[in-house]
C-alpha positions as CSV (number, residue, x, y, z in Angstrom):
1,X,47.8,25.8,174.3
2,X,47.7,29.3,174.5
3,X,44.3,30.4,175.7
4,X,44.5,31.6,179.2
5,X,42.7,34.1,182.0
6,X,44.0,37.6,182.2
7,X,43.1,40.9,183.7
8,X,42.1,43.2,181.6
9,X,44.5,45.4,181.3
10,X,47.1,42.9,179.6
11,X,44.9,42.6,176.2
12,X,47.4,43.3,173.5
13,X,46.9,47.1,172.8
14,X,47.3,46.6,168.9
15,X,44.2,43.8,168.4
16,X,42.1,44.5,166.1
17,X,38.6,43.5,166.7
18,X,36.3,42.4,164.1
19,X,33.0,41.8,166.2
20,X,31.3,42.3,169.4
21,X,28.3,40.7,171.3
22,X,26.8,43.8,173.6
23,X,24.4,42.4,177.0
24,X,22.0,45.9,175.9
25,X,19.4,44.4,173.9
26,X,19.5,47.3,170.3
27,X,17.0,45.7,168.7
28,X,14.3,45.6,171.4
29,X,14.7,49.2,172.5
30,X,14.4,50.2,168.7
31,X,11.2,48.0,168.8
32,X,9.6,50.1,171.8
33,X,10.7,53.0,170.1
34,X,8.9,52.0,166.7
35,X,5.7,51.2,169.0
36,X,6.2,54.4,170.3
37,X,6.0,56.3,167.4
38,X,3.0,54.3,166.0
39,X,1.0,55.1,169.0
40,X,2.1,58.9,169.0
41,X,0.6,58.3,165.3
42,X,-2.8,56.9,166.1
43,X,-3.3,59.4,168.9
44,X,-2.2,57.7,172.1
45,X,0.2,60.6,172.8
46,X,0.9,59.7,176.7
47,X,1.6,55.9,176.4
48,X,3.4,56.6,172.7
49,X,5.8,59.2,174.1
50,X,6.1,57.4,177.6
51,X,7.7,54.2,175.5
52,X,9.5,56.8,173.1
53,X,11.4,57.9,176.3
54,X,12.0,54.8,177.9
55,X,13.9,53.8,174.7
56,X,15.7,56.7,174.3
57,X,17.0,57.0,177.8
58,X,17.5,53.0,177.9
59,X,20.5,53.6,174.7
60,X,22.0,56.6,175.8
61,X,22.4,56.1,179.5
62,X,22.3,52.4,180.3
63,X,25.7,51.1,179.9
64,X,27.3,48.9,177.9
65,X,28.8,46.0,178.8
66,X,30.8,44.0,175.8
67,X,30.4,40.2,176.8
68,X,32.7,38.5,173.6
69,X,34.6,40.3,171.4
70,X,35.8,38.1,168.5
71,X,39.5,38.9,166.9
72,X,41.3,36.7,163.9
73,X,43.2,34.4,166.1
74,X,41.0,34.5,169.2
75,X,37.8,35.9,171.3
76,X,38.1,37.4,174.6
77,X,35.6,36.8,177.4
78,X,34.2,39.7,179.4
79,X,31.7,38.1,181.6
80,X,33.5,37.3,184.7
81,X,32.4,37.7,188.3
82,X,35.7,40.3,188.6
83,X,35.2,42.9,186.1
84,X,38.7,42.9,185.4
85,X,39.0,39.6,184.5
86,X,38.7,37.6,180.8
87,X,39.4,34.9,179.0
88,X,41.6,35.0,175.9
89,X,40.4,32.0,174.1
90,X,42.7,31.1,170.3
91,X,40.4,29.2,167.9
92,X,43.2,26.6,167.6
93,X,42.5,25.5,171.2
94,X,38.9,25.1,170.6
95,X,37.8,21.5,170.2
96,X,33.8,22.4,169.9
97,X,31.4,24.9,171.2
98,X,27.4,24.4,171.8
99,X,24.9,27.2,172.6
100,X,22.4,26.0,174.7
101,X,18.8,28.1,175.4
102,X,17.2,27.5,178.3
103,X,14.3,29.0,180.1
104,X,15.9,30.9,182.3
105,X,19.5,31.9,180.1
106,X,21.2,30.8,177.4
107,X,24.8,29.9,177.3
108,X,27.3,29.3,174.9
109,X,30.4,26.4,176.2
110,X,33.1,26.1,175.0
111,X,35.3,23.1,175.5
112,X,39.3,22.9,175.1
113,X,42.0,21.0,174.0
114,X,43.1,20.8,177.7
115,X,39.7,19.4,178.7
116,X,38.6,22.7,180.5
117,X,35.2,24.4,179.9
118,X,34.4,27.7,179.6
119,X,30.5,29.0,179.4
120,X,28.9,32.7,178.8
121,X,25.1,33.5,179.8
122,X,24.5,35.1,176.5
123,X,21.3,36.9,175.1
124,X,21.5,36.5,171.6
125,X,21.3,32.8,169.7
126,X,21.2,33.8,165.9
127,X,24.6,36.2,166.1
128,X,26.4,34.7,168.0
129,X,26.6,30.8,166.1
130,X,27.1,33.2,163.1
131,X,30.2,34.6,164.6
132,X,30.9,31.4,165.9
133,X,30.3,29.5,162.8
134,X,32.7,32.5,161.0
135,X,35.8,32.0,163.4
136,X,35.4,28.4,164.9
137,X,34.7,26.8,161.8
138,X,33.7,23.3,161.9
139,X,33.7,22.9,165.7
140,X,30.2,23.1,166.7
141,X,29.0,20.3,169.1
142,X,26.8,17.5,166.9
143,X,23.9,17.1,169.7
144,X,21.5,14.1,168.8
């Protein structure tokens, strides 16, 4: 088994990634934004450029923070107590994965061929069992 917790810093430099799952939710923001520009329309300057700015400042100074990136033997792990820590998880080492929502988070497990689990608070149900449906094929938890 190869997957295994690692700092950071000792990601292979020449990984390619072919997707990522970002905490900042795009698609909301743009929504304000598109509110914001209707009301600006039907003359409700204050409150339609009041949303316009929250968006705009909410993508280009809030941070980003990468929770899962997903490679073409593995996915990496960001969400960690230390931010220098992930986990480097091969899909070969997967024996199923579940994404669970619940009221208060949702959360995607993942359990191992060595019997260990490893779960993510995650924001985002519909991408991230199609990435996971992409590069853990046939793995996903059968929950009656």
């Amino acid at each position: 088994m190869r997957t295994k917790e690692l700092k950071v810093y000792n990601l292979p430099n020449n990984r390619t990634i072919n997707a990522d799952i970002d905490a900042k939710p795009y698609t909301l923001l743009l929504g304000l934004m598109g509110l914001g520009v209707m009301l600006m329309i039907f003359n409700a300057y204050i409150y339609g450029a009041s949303l316009l700015l929250l968006g705009l400042f909410a993508i280009a100074l809030l941070p980003r923070k990468i929770l899962i990136e997903f490679s073409d033997n593995y996915m990496v792990l960001y969400n960690k107590v230390d931010k220098n820590d992930c986990v480097i998880i091969y899909y070969d080492d997967i024996v199923f994965w579940n994404y669970q929502r619940n009221v208060q988070n949702d959360t995607l497990t993942i359990e191992l061929l060595d019997g260990s689990v490893e779960s993510i608070n995650c924001f985002d149900k519909h991408r991230i069992q199609r990435f996971m449906f992409i590069y853990a094929k046939g793995k996903k938890k059968v929950t009656r």
